[in-house]
C-alpha positions as CSV (number, residue, x, y, z in Angstrom):
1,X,5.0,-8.3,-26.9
2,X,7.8,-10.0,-28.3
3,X,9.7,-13.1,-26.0
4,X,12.9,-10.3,-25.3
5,X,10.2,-8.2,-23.5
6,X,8.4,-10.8,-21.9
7,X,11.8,-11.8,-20.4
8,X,13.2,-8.4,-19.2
9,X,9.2,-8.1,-17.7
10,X,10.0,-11.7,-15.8
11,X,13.7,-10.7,-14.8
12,X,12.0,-7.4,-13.4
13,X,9.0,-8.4,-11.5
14,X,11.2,-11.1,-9.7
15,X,13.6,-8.4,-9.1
16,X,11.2,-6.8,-7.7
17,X,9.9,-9.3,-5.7
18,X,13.3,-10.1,-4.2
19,X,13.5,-7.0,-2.9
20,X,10.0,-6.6,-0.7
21,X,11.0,-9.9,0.4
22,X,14.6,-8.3,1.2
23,X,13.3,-5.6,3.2
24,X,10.3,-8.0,4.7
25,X,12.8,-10.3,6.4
26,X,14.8,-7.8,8.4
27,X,12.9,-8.8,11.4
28,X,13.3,-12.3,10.4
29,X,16.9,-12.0,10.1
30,X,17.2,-10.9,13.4
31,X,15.7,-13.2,15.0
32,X,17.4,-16.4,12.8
33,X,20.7,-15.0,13.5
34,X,19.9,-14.3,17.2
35,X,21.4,-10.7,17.4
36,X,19.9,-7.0,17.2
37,X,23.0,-5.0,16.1
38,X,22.4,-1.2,17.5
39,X,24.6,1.7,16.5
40,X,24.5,4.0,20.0
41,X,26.4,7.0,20.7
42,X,29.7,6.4,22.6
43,X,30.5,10.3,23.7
44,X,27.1,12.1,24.4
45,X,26.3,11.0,28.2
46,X,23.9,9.9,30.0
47,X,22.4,8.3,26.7
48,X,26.1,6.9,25.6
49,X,29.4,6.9,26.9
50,X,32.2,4.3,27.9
51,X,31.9,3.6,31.8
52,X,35.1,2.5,33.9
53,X,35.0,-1.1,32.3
54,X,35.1,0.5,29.0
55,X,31.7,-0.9,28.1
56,X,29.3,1.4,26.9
57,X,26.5,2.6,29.3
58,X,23.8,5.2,29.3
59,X,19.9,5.7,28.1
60,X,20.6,4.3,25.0
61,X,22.2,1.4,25.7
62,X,19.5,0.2,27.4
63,X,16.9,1.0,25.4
64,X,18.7,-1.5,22.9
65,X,18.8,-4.2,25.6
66,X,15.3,-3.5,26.7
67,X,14.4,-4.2,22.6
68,X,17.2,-6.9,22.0
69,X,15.6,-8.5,25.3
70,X,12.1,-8.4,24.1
71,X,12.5,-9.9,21.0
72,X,14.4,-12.8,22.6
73,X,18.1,-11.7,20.9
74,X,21.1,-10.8,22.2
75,X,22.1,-7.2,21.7
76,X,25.1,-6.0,19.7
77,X,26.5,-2.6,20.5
78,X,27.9,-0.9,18.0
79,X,29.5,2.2,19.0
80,X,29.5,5.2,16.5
81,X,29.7,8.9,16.4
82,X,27.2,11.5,15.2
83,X,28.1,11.5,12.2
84,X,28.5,8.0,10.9
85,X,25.2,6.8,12.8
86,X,23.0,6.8,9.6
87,X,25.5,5.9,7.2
88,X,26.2,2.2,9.7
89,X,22.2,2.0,9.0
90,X,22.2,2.5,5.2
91,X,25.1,0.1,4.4
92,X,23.0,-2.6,7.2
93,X,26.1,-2.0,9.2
94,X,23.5,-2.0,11.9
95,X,20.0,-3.0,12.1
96,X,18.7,0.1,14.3
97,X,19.7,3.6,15.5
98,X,19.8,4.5,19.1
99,X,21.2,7.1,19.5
100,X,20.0,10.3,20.7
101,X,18.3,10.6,17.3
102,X,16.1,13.8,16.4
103,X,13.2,13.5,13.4
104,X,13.5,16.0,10.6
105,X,12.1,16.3,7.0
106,X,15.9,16.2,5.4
107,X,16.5,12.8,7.4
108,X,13.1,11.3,7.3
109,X,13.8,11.2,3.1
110,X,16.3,8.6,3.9
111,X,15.0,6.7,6.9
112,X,12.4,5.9,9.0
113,X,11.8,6.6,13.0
114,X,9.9,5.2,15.6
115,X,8.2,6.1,18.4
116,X,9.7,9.1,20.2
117,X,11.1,7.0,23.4
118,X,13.1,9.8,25.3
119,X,12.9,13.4,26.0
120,X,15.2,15.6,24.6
121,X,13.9,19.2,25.0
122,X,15.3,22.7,26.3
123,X,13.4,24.3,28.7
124,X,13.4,26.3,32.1
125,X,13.9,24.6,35.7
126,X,14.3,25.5,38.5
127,X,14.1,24.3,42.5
128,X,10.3,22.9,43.2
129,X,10.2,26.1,45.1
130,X,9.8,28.4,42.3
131,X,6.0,28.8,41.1
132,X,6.5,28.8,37.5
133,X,4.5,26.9,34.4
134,X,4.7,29.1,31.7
135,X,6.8,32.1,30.3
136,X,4.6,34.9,32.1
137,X,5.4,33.9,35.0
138,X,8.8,34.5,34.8
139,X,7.8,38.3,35.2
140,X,9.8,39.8,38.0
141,X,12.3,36.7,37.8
142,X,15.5,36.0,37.0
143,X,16.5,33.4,34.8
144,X,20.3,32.2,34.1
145,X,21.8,31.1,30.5
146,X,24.6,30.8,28.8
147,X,25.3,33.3,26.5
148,X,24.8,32.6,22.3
149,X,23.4,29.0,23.3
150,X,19.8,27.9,21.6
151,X,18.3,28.7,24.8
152,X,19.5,31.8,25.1
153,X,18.5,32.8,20.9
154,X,14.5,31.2,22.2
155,X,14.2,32.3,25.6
156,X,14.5,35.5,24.5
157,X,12.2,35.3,21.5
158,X,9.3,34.3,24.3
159,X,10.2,35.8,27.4
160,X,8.0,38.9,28.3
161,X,8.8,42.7,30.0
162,X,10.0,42.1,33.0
163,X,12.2,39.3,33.1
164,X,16.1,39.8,33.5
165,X,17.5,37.1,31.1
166,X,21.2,37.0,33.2
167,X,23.8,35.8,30.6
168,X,26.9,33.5,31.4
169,X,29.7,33.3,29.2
170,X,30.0,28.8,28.8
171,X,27.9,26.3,30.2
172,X,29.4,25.3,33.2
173,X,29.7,29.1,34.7
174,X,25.9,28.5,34.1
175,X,25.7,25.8,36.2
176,X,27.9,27.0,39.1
177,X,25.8,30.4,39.3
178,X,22.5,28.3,40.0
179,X,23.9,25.7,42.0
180,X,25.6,28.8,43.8
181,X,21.8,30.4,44.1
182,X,22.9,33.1,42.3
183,X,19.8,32.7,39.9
184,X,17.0,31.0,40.8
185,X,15.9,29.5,37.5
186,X,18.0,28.6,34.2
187,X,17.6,27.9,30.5
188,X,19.2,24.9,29.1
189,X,18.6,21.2,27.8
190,X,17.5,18.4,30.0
191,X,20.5,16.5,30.1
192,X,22.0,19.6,31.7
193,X,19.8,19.2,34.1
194,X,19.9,15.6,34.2
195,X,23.9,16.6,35.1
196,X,23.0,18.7,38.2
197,X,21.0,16.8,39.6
198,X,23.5,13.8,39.8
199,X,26.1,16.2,41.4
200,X,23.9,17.9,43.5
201,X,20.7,16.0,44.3
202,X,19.5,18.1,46.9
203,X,19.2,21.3,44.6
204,X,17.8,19.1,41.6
205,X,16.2,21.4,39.5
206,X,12.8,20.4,38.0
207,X,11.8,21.3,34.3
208,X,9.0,24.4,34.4
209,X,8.0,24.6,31.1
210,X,10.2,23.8,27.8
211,X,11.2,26.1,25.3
212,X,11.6,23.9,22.4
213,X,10.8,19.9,22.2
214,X,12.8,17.4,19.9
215,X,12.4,14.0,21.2
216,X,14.7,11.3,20.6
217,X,13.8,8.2,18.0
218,X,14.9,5.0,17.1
219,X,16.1,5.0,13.1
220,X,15.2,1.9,10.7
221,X,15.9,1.3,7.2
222,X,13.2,2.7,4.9
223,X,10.3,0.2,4.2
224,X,11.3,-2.2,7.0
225,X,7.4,-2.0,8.2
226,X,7.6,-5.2,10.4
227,X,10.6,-4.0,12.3
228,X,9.4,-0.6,12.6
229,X,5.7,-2.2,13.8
230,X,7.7,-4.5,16.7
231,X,9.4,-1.7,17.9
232,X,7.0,0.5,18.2
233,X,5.1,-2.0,19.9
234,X,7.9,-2.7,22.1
235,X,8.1,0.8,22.8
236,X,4.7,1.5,23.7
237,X,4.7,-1.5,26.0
238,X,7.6,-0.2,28.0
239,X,5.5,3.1,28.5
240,X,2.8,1.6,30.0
241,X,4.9,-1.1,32.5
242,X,7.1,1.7,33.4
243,X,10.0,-0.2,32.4
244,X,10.9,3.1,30.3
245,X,10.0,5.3,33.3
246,X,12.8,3.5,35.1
247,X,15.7,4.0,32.4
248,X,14.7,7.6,32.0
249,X,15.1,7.9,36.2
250,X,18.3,6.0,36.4
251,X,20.2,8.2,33.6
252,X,18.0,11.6,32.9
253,X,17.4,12.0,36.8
254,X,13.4,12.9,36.3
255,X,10.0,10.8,34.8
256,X,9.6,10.7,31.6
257,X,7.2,13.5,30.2
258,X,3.6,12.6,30.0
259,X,3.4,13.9,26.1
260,X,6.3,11.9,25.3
């Protein structure tokens, strides 16, 4: 190997080595510069919206104070749509994602996710009244939804003879005709739900069995292991004290699911 080759192999292998040491100090970065710097959503309540100081509030919010809080930073709150979200993450805009954030193959080619740390699910509720578990026994029911919706396209791919699927034209028509007892169950997402019940508490309806599941994770940067190891550490710890339990009660109205 002559000394030109021996020199574009040194320049490399440091270049190389700059980099896992780029990526391994993320965490360390953090914590030097004393600020976790969290894109959340600023227009998708109860995990993000601007309350009536104009701060933003909701699920996700604090989620990033319960992690900024843990690893002894201060939390910054960087508002952003759905759209930008990853894009702030990739240009280290931002240091983490909260922000109602669902794991699929075309996304997970270009970052990394956590833990699932909130529910995000459609499913069928209803009043703790109504004895139901499981599709079959929505035989001889009725079940509100709003027309066209993805409840409406998977309810009816699982629900069996017998069940009158009654069809609203728009969400809130939905809403009204349960809350008006017109049906007695409906189809639709959990922040739906989460929605009635702050309006109407005393008719809170209670999740019976979901329809499809797509829990919500925190994004990182690819191959930032000891952020994505804290966490999910973090994470996992707020499960078990019940410090998760609380945020999912204060903005989704309802504990969070034992699967989550």
């Amino acid at each position: 190997m002559n000394r030109r080759n021996v020199l574009s192999a040194l320049v490399a292998g440091v270049a190389t080595l700059a980099c896992t040491f780029a990526h391994a100090d993320v965490l360390d970065e953090v914590i030097k510069n004393k600020t976790l710097r969290v894109a959340v959503p600023q227009d998708f309540p109860p995990f993000g919206s601007v309350g009536v100081d104009l701060k933003p509030v909701g699920y996700d919010i604090d989620v990033a104070k319960l992690i900024a809080g843990q690893l002894g930073v201060v939390v910054e709150i960087v508002p952003v749509t759905s759209a930008n979200r990853i894009p702030y993450l990739s240009t280290k805009k931002v240091d983490l994602v909260i922000s109602s954030l669902g794991k699929n193959a075309e996304r997970e080619k270009v970052i990394d996710f956590s833990d699932a740390y909130a529910p995000f699910f459609n499913g069928v509720f209803g009043l703790a009244s109504q004895k139901v578990t499981k599709a079959e026994d929505l035989v001889g029911k009725t079940v509100g939804v709003t027309r066209g919706a993805i409840e409406d396209l998977e309810l009816t791919k699982i629900a069996p003879n017998g069940v009158t699927i009654k069809r609203f034209e728009d969400n809130n028509t939905t809403i009204s005709a349960f809350l008006a007892g017109q049906v007695p169950l409906v189809a639709t997402g959990n922040i739906v739900a989460a929605s009635i019940s702050e309006k109407q508490p005393n008719k809170k309806p209670e999740v019976k069995f979901l329809i499809k599941n797509s829990p919500c994770h925190i994004g990182l940067n690819k191959n930032e292991t000891r952020m994505l190891e804290r966490v999910n550490m973090i994470i996992a710890n707020a499960k078990k004290d019940g410090s998760l339990n609380r945020i999912a009660d204060k903005w989704l109205k309802a504990p969070l699911p034992a699967d989550l």
